[in-house]
N, C-alpha and C positions, 0 to 999 in steps of 0.2 A: 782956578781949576779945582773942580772937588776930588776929596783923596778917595783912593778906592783898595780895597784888601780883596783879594781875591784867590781861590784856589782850586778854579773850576778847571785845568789841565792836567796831564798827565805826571801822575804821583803828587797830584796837590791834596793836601790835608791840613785845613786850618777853619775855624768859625768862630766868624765877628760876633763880636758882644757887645760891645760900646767902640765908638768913635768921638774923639772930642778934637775939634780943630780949633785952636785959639791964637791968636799972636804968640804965645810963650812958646809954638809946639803943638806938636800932632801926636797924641798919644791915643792907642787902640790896645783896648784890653778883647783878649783870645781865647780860645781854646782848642786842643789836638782833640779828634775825632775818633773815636776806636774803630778798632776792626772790625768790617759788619761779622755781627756776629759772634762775637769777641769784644772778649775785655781788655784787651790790650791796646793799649796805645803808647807811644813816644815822637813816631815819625812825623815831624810836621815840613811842609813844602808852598810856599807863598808867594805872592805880589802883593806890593805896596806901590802903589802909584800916586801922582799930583803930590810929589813928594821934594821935588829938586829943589836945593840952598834951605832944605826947615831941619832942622830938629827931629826928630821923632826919636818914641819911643814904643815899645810894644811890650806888652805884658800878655805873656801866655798862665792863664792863672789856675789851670788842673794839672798842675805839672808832678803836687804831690803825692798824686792818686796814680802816677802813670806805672807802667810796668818795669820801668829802674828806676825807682826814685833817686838811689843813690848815684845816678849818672850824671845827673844836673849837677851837684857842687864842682866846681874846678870846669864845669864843659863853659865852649863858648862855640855860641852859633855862627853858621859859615853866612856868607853872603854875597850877592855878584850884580853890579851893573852892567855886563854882559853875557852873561849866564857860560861863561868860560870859564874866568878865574873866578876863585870863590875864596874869600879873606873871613878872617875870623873877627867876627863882632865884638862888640864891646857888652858883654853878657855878665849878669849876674843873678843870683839864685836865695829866695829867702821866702820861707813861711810856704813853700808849694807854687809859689809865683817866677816863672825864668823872665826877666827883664834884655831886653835888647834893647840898644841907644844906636842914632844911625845919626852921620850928615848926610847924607846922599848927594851925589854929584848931577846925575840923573833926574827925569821925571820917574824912572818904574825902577824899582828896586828889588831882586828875590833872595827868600830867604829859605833856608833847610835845614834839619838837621844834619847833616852831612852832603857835598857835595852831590848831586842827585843824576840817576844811571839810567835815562828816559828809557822807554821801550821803544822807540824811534833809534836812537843810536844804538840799542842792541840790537836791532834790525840789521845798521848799516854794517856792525860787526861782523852780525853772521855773513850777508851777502860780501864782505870784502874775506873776512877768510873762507871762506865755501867756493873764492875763485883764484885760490892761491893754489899753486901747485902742488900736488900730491894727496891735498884737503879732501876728504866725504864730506857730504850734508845729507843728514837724514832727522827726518821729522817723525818723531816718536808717535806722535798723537796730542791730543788736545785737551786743553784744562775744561773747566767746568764754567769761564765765558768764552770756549773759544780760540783761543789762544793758541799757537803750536807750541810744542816743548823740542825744541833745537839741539841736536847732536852735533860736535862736527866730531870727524874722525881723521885721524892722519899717522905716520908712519909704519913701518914694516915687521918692528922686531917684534919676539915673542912675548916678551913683557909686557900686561896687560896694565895698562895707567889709567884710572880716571879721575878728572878734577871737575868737580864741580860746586857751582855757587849758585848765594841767594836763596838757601830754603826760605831766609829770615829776609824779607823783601826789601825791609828800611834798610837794610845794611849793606846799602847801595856802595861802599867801597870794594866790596866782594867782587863784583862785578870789572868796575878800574882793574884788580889784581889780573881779572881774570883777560879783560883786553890787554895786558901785560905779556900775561903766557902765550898766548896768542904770537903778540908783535915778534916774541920769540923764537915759536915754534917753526915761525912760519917764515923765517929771514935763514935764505939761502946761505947765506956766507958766515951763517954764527956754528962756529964748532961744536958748540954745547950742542946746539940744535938738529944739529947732523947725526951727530952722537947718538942722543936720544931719540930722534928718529929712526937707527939704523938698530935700533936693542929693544925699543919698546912700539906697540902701537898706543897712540893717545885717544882716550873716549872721553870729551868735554862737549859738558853740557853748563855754559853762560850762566843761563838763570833759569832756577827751579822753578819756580814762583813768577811766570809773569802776570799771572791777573790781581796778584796784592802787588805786586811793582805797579800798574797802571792803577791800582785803587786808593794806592796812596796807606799801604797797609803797613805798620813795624816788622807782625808776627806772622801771618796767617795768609789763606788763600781766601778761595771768593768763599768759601763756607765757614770762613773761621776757624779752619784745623792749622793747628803748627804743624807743618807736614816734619819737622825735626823729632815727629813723637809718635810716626807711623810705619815706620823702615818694620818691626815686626811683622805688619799685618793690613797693608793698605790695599784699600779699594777704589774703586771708579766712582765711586756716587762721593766718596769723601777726597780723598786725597790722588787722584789719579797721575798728576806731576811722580811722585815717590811710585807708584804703580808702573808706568812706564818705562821708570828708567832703573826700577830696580831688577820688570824682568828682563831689561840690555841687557846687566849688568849678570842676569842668569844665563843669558845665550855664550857670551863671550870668556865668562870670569873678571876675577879681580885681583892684580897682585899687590898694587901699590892704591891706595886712593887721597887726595885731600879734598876737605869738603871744609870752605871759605866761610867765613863769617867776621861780622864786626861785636865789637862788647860794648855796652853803655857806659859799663865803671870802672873798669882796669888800665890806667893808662900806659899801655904798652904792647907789643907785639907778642903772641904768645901760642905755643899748640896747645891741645888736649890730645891724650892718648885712648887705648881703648882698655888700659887698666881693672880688671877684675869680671872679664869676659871666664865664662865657664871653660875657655878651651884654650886659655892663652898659651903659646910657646915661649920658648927663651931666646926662642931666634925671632922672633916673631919681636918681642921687646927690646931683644937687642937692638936691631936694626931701625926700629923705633927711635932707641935713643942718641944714634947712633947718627939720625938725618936732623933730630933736634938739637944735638949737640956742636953739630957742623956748620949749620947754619946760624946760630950764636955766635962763631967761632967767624964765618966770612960776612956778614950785615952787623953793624952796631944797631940798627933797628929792631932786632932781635935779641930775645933774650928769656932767659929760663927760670930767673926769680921769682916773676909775678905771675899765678895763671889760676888755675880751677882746681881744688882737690879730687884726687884720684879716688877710685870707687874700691871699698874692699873686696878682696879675694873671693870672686866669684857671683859678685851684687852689681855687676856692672846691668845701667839701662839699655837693652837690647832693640828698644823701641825708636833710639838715638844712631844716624847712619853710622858713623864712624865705628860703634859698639859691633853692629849689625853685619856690618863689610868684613870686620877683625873675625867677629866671628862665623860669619856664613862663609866664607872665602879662604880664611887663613891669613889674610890679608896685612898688610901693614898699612894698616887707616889712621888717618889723626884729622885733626880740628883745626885750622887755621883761622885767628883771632887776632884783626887787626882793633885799633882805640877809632872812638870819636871821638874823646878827645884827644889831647896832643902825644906823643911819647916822652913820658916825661924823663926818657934818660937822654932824649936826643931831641928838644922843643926846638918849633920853631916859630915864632913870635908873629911871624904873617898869616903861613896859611895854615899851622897843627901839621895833626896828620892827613893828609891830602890825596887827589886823586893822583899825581905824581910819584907821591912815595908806597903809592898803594900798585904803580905799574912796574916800577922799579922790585919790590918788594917780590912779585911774581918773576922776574928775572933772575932773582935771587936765588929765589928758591928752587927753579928746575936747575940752576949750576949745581947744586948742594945734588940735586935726584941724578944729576950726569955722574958724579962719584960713585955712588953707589948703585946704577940700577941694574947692572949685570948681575948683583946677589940680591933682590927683594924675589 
């Protein structure tokens, strides 16, 4: 059987360069495809097929041009012969080249950067919570292929919540979190969830970005904008995703927001605040540190050692949601920043950091927002 690499589905990013199939092994050298339109790249998403009982190997060899170079040392790529569970490769990193070694048990083997969050299952998402009781669905408007941009809406209180993921498309764990809060929100019998339904109303929006989810994109939309650097001033021709649903976000207000993201090089669980916004409060900070600190405090997943330095007094990027929300709203916004690779204060030697501890993780976190959301 001849081997085949392939990456013509949804969220696939990868192009062959060489194939050598010899008795010793099947080894294919690669490369990750940038963003159209963009220079970004890191997201790559595969098939490897006519592969079962060989050897292989794959060399993706523009790894150290990509947009984190520093993410490849210590990562190891995910991989699944039934595109359910996804185990960590046997990966290693040298001179700009990410190496993967496979035995495959299977004929067809896929590979990812991180376990991968189709636009099909965020379909099935929205249509199963959009017919959960108490749920809205509304459909903001549409990207620049097309696309809907997915609200759902749910509880009563006066608390204005919004969580949303995936500006950053490849950071397909955002997404896992976010089916999380969801399983959540949306389970009649969890007290938290009663709670917070009965004190807040929740405005979640899945994924920012679904035409770089389906383009197989790291950073950007179908025009190459990091809509992470639009929140100041976006528009329809550019970034209409951030367009949308920042002017919800104008109808209703904002009291509390998280906006989901994964990190290439930090391996560990972490927020970002809104630190050196022109209007910041102390209440405003407080209560900031106040839901980071708590949640340290109930997840070992979490943790406040490792993260992003704070912007000085008054230089914060307003172009950044989190900044934007803290400062347009008064809001108490932060960053939430799961690893691809593993956490290295809590590894786990099969699957890293995963789409499990990435649903859990969202579970987590609305416990930590049930403490407090009667004062944000």
């Amino acid at each position: 059987m001849s081997i085949s690499v392939t990456s013509a589905f949804d969220s696939g990013n990868i192009r062959l360069i060489s194939l050598d199939d010899s008795p010793a092994g099947v080894r294919a050298e690669l490369e990750i495809v940038k963003d159209r339109q963009s220079d970004f790249y890191q997201w790559f998403h595969f098939r490897v097929a006519g592969v079962a009982g060989r050897e292989v190997e794959l060399a993706i060899t523009n790894c150290g041009a990509s947009a984190y170079p520093d993410g490849w040392p210590g990562y190891k790529a995910r991989y699944s012969e039934d595109r359910e569970n996804w185990l960590l490769a046997d990966t290693s990193y040298a001179d700009g080249t990410l190496t993967i070694r496979l035995s495959p048990d299977a004929n067809a083997v896929w590979l990812a950067y991180f376990a991968p969050y189709s636009m099909e299952r965020h379909h099935d998402l929205v249509a199963w919570a959009a017919s959960q009781s108490g749920v809205e669905h509304r459909e903001l408007g549409l990207t620049l292929d097309k696309q809907p941009i997915d609200l759902l809406v749910l509880g009563e209180g006066s608390k204005k919540v919004w969580l949303y993921a995936r500006q950053h498309p490849g950071e397909s764990m955002a997404e896992w979190w976010m089916e999380g809060a969801l399983e959540r929100l949306c389970d009649e019998e969890d007290a938290v969830a009663r709670l917070l339904r009965k004190k807040a109303t929740f405005y979640i929006v899945p994924n920012m970005n679904p035409d770089g989810s389906r383009r197989g994109h790291l950073r950007t939309n179908a025009a190459g904008i990091n809509l992470n650097r639009e929140w100041h001033e976006p528009s329809m021709e550019k970034s209409p995703e951030v367009f949308l649903v920042r002017g919800a976000m104008d109808e209703v207000g904002v009291d509390f927001a998280m906006d989901v993201h994964g990190d290439e090089a930090i391996a560990a669980v972490f927020l970002a605040g809104f630190e050196g916004i022109p209007s910041i409060t102390e209440r405003q900070l407080a209560l900031y540190r106040r839901y980071r600190d708590t949640l340290a405090a109930r997840t070992p997943d979490f943790q406040t050692k490792k993260g992003y330095p704070t912007a000085p007094e008054g230089k914060a990027n307003l172009s950044m949601s989190t900044n934007q929300l803290a400062e347009r709203f008064g809001a108490v916004a932060m960053t939430l920043e799961m690893p691809f690779k593993d956490n290295d204060d809590l590894p786990d030697a099969d699957f890293g950091w995963s789409p499990a501890r990435s649903i859990q993780l969202a579970k987590d976190c609305l416990g930590v927002l049930a403490e407090m959301v009667g004062e944000i």
